[in-house]
Each structure stands twice: as structure tokens, then as C-alpha cells.
N, C-alpha and C positions, 0 to 999 in steps of 0.2 A: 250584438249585431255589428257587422262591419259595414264601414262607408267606401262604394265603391264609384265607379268610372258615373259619371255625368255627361249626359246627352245639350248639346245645345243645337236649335233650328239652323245654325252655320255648321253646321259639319253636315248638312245634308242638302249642299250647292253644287248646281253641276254646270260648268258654263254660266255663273252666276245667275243662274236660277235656281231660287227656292222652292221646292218640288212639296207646297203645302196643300196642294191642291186633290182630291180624293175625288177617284170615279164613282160615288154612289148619285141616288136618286134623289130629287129635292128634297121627298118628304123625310129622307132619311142622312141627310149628308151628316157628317161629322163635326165640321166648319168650314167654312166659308174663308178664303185666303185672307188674313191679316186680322180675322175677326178673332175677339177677346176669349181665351179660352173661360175666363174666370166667370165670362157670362153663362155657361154651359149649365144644363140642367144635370143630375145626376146619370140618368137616363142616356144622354149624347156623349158623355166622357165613359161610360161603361160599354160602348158601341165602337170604341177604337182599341180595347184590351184585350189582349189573345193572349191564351197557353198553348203550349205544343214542344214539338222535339226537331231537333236541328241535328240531321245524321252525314257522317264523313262526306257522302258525296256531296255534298254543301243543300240536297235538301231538307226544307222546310215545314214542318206539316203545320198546322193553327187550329184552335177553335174558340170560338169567343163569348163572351159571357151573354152577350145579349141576343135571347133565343131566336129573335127575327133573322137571323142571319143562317140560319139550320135550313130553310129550304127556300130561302133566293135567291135569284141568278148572282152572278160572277160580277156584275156592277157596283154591288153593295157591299164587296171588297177593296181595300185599300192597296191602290196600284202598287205602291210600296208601304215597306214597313221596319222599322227600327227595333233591332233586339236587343236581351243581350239574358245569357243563362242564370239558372237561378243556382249551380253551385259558385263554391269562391275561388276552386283555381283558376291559376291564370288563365286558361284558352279559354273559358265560361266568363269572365269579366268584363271583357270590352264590350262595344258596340259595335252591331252590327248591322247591314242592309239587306232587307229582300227584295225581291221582286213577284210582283204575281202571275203566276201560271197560269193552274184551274181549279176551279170546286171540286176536289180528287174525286169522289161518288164511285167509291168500289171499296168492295169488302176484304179485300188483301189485309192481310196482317202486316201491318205497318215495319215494326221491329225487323219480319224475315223478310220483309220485300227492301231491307235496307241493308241486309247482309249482318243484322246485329244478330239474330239468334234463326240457331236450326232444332228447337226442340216443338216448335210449335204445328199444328195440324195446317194442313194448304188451306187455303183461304183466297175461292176466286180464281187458283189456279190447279194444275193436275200436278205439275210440279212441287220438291219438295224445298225449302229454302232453304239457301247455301249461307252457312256463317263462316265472315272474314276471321281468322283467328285474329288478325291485326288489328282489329277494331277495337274500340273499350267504350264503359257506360265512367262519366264524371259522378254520374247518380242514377236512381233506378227509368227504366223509358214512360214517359206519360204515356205511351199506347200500350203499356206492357197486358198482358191478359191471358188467363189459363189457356192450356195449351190447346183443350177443344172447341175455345169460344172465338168467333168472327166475327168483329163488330164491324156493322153497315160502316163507321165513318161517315154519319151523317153530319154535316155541316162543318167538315174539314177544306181546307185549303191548303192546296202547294203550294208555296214559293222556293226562291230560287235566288242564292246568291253569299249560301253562308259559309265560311272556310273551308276547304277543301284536305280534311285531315284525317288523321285516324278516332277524332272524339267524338261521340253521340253525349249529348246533356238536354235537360229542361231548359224551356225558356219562358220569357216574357216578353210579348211582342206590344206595338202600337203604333198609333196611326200616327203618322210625323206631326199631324195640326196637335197634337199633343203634348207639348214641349217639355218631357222629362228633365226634373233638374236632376234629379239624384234618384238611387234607388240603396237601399241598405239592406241586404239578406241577412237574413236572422241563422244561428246556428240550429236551429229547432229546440232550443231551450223554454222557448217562451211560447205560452198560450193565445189564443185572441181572446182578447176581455168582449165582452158581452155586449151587446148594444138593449139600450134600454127595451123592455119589453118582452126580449129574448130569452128571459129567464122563465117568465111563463108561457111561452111558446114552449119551450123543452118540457114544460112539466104537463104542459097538456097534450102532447106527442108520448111522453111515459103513461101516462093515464090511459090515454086511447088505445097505448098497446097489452098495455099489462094484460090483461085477461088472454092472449094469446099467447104469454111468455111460458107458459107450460108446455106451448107446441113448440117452442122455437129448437131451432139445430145452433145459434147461432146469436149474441149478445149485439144489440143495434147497438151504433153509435149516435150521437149527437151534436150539436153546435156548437158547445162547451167541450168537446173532444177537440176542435179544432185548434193547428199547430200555427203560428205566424212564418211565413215564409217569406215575405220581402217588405218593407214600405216604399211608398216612391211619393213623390212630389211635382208639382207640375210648375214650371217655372212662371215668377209675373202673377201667380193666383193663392189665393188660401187653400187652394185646394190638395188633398194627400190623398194618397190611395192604400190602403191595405190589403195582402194578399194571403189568405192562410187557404190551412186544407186537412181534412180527416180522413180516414176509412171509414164507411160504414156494410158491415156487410150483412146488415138486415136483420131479420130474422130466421130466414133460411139460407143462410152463405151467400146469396146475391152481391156478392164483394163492387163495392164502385167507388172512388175516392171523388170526394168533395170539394171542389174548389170554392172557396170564398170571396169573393169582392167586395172590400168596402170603400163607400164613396164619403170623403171627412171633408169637411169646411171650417178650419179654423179650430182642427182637432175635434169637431163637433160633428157624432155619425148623423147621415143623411141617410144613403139607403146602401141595402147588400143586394147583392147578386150572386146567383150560384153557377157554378159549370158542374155536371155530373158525370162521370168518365167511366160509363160500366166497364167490368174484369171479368165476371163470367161467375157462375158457380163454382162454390169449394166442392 
């Protein structure tokens, strides 16, 4: 794993104001300005974490681990938000700022409504989508998806504000009361070790299926399949975050990659969280 670019709460002043402040609702705020992140329950730190894809025109697409945020309003998004990509070249490395838009809520195929790919079926529009040959992928698109399947983008977000170039990459996004010290991308060498318990969670997931492995088109995957793909650390606290992720395409080709979230305290797991990214049928 390499050690890359570090976030600190001063690099996001504007007119000497520190913009820690997040439009959501009480029962659900993020934190409160100057409050202790380290007091956070696992639950309110996994409510400022987003994946998504950052394409040339500097937008920003998001979706975040904490399901509550899949169908409500646009308040319980963070006005702003802090990225930075999850491959290692240079234009994926730094840190960057968003701003918020709107809750997209349209079934556009994300990738061809960005100009990255024209093989895909219209989605939402009658038109068919035009690809930049100038454009390039750092690495594969988090929206990417067979070419007859249109996903709703339910509980997706624009923002607005990321470099204006020819590169589309993954990201990792969060709420600024979230004071990233560091985050380290893994080359994809390494596995996520297992959190206690998880081991017989998986075997009673293989148990329950077996009997339909006969029908299957297609070999499920697992939680112990999953690849590590960043750590990060939240500055001032015990607290680390881990980020992996699998394919699993079921038992009948229902292809969707799994995002993992784990919440550590002192290297000690607390709790996971999943994001689920359907792709469509093989």
C-alpha cells in the first residue's frame, strides 16, 4: 500500500471560515462544528462516506453507505465534500472539493451521459451517447453496467467542482466534519481479513445456498472474496476506516460489486457497512 496526500480541516477555509458545518437534519446531522469526531458512534462516521465517479467535466456522481440517505431529500447531503480517487496516479492523488447540486434521480446511464462510453443502450433518453475519444478511465467506472441494463441511480448525488480534464477515476468522498488524516490505496494484493463472526456468517450463506447450486448459471461470491482498497484514518481520534470490495454475481449472473465499509477503533472492528452497485445480468 502506498501512503498518499493527507487532508487537514485548514485546507478547507474560505475567507477564514471553516466550512464544518453540514445541511442535514438534527436527528441526522453528521457533527455538530467543533464537536469531537472521536465521540462518533460507528453509525454517524459511516453517514459522511461516499463512493462514486469524478468525470472530465468536473462532475461528481456519490452514493453512500448509509442506506438512510437512498430516498431523502437533498438536505441530508453534505453541502460540500472532500475527495480524492482511489487509483495512484498523479491526477487521482490529491484532494479535492465538491459542491452540491441535486439528488440526480434519473435513470441516464451515467458513463454515456458523461461522454465516457457509446456502447451502451439509451437510458432515459431517445438519443444515443456520444463518446469523447479524448477522454480516458484511470480505472474501471463505478457506474459501469451491461449494456442493456439502466440503473434508477437511486440515492445518487451530483456534485460539482472536480478538475476539469480529460480523466474519469473512482473516488472516495466525505463530509469535511470528518478530518481525514491520511488515506493509503492498496495495490489490490491484499485481502480484507475477516471480522470476528464473519466467518460463520459465510458458511451459513454457503449452506443456505447449496441446495440450489445445481441450478445455478453462475458461482456466488463472498465476504472473504473481498479485495482491500484503501485505509484511511480520521485525524485527533482512534478511529480508521477500511475500504474493500468483491464481485459477486449470484447465482444467476446478477453481476453487482460490493463495497465494504469497515468502522476500527483502535484497530479493533466495530461495525461494517455495505454499498451494493447492481451491473445487470451476464
Amino acid at each position: 500500500m502506498s501512503d498518499l496526500n493527507t487532508f487537514r480541516p485548514s485546507m478547507f477555509r474560505s475567507r477564514g471560515i471553516l466550512f464544518m458545518a453540514l445541511l442535514v437534519p438534527a436527528g441526522l446531522q453528521i457533527a455538530d462544528a467543533g464537536a469531537s469526531v472521536a465521540a462518533l458512534p460507528p453509525d454517524r462516521i459511516a453517514l459522511g462516506v461516499f463512493l462514486g465517479q469524478v468525470y472530465p467535466s468536473g462532475n461528481i456522481y456519490l452514493k453512500g453507505f448509509n442506506d438512510e440517505l437512498g430516498d431523502l431529500p437533498s438536505a441530508v447531503w453534505p453541502t460540500k465534500v472532500i475527495f480524492r480517487g482511489l487509483a495512484k496516479e498523479e491526477g487521482a492523488a490529491r484532494f479535492q472539493f465538491g459542491s452540491f447540486r441535486k439528488v440526480f434521480g434519473s435513470a441516464d446511464y451515467l458513463p454515456g451521459l458523461e461522454h465516457m462510453d457509446n456502447g451502451h443502450a439509451p437510458c432515459g433518453k431517445d438519443l444515443a451517447y456520444m463518446k469523447n475519444p479524448k477522454f480516458n478511465y484511470l480505472e474501471p467506472d463505478f457506474f459501469n453496467a451491461t449494456s442493456n441494463y439502466c440503473d434508477p441511480n437511486d440515492g445518487v448525488a451530483l456534485y460539482a467542482g472536480g478538475a476539469k480534464n480529460n480523466q474519469s477515476f473512482q473516488i472516495v468522498a466525505f463530509a469535511p466534519a470528518l478530518a481525514i488524516q491520511n488515506i493509503k490505496v492498496s495495490d489490490g494484493s491484499e485481502g480484507r481479513p475477516l471480522a470476528p463472526g464473519e466467518a460463520d456468517e459465510i458458511t451459513r450463506k454457503k449452506k443456505a445456498g447449496a441446495s440450489a447450486l445445481n441450478d445455478c448459471t453462475t458461482v456466488p461470491a463472498y465476504l472473504s472474496d473481498a479485495v482491500l482498497l484503501a485505509t484511511l484514518s480520521i485525524a485527533d481520534t482512534p478511529n480508521t476506516l477500511r475500504l474493500s470490495s468483491y464481485d459477486d454475481p449470484g447465482c444467476m449472473g446478477h453481476l453487482e460489486t460490493i463495497y465494504v465499509l469497515d468502522v476500527l477503533e483502535d484497530d479493533h472492528f466495530q461495525k461494517r457497512y455495505e454499498l451494493h452497485q447492481f451491473r445487470g445480468g451476464a
